[in-house]
C-alpha positions as CSV (number, residue, x, y, z in Angstrom):
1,X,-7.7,-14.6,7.2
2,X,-5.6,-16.2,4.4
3,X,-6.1,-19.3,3.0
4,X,-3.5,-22.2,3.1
5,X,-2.9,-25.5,1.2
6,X,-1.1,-28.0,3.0
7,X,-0.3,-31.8,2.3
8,X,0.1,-34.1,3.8
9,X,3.2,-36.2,3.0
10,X,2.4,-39.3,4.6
11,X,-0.9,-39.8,3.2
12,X,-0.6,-37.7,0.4
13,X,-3.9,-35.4,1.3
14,X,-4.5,-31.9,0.5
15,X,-6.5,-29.6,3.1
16,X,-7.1,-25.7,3.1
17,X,-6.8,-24.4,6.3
18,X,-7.7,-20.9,7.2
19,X,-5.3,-19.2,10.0
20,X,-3.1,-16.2,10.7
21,X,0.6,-16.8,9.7
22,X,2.0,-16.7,12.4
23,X,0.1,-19.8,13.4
24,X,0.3,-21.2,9.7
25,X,4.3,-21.0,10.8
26,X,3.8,-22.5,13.9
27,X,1.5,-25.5,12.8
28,X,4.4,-26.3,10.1
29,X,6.7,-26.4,12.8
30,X,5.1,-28.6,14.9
31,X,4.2,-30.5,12.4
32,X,6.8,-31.8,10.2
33,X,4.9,-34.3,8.2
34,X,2.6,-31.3,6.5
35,X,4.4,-29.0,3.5
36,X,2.7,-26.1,2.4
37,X,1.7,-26.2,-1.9
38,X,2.2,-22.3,-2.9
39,X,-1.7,-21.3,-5.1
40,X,-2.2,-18.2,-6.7
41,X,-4.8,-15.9,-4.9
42,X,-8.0,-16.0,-5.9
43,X,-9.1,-12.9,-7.7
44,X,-12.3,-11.3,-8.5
45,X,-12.7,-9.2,-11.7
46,X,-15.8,-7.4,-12.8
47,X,-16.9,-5.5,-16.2
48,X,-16.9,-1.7,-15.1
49,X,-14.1,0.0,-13.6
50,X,-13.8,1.1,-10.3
51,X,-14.6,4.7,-11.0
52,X,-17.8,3.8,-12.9
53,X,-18.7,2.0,-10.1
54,X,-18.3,4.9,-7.4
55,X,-20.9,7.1,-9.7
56,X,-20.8,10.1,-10.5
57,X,-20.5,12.1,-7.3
58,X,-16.6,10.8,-7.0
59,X,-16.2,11.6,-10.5
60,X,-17.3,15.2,-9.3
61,X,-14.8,15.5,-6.1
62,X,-12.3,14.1,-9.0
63,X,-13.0,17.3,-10.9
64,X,-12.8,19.0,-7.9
65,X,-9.1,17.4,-6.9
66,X,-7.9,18.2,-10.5
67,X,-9.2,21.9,-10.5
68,X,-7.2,22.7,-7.2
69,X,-3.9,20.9,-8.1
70,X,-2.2,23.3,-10.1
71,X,-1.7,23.6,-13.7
72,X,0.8,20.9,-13.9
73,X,-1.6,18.2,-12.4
74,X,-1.5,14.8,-14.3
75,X,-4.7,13.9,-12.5
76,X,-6.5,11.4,-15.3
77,X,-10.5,12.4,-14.4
């Protein structure tokens, strides 16, 4: 479920709400006092790549994929 910020522009409080948007839609139509503050998502980065991290068994059926594709394949293994 995505995360919204929402303030409140009577009292000038933030809150993060978690709910589906089509209730995040409804809420602010209801409620006409809140307006929602547009945040970046929150992203998670780590060191290794992705296909270092599947091991080497993907990096095999990668071989595999490249092998059968044709002599033209741009496959990066």
């Amino acid at each position: 479920m995505p995360v919204y910020t929402l303030r409140n522009n009577k009292t000038d409080e933030y809150y993060e709400v978690t709910m589906s948007y089509d209730e995040f839609k409804q809420f602010l139509e209801e409620n006409k006092n809140f307006s929602y503050i547009p945040k970046m998502p929150a992203t998670v980065t780590g060191r290794m790549s992705t296909h270092r991290m599947a091991g080497s068994e993907w990096q095999d059926v990668l071989k595999k994929i490249k092998k059968g594709s044709g002599r033209n394949s741009k496959i990066n293994v």
